[in-house]
N, C-alpha and C positions, 0 to 999 in steps of 0.2 A: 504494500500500500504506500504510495506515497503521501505527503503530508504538507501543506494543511489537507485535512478530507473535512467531510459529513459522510457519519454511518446513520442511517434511519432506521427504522421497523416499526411496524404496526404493532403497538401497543394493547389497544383494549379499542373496544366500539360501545361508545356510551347510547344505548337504547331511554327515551322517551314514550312512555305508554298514558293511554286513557281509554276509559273503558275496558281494562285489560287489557288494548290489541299497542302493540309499537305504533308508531305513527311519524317519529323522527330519530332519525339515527345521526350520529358523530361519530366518525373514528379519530382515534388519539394515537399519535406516535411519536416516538422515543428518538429523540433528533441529536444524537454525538458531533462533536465539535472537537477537533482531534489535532493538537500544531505543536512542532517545535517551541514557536515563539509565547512565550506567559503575557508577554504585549497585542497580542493578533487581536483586532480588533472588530470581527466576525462574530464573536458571544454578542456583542455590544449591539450589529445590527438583527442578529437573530432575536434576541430576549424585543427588538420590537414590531415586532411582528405581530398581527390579530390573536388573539387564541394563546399566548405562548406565555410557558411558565418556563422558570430558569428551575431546576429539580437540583443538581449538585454540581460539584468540581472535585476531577481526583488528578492526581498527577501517575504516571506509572510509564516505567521504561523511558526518562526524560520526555515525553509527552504528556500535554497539559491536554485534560479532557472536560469540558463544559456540557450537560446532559439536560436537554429542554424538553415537554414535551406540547408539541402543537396537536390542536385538534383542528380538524376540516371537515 
């Protein structure tokens, strides 16, 4: 892989009901933010995004790693 990336994956699908029956669906997924650089200023334009939560930060194998997850 090289680096900076974004790793995604579909997370969870938030279902909306009435009446019992769904009627509105959201999927949420797990948006990685993946750089060399502890400066890269990509977290900064991600977190403002519609829908987007910043979830954590871990550092590993001198990559800094910033974990969102957006729903659409």
């Amino acid at each position: 892989m090289n680096y900076p990336a974004i790793v995604y994956q579909r997370d969870r699908i938030w279902t909306n009901y009435a009446s019992n029956l769904p009627y509105a669906h959201r999927d949420r997924y797990q948006v990685t933010h993946i750089s060399r650089d502890p400066l890269d200023d990509t977290p900064d334009k991600i977190k403002k995004l519609p829908m987007t939560r910043f979830m954590s930060y871990f550092a590993k194998d001198n990559l800094n790693h910033n974990v969102f997850s957006i729903y659409f």
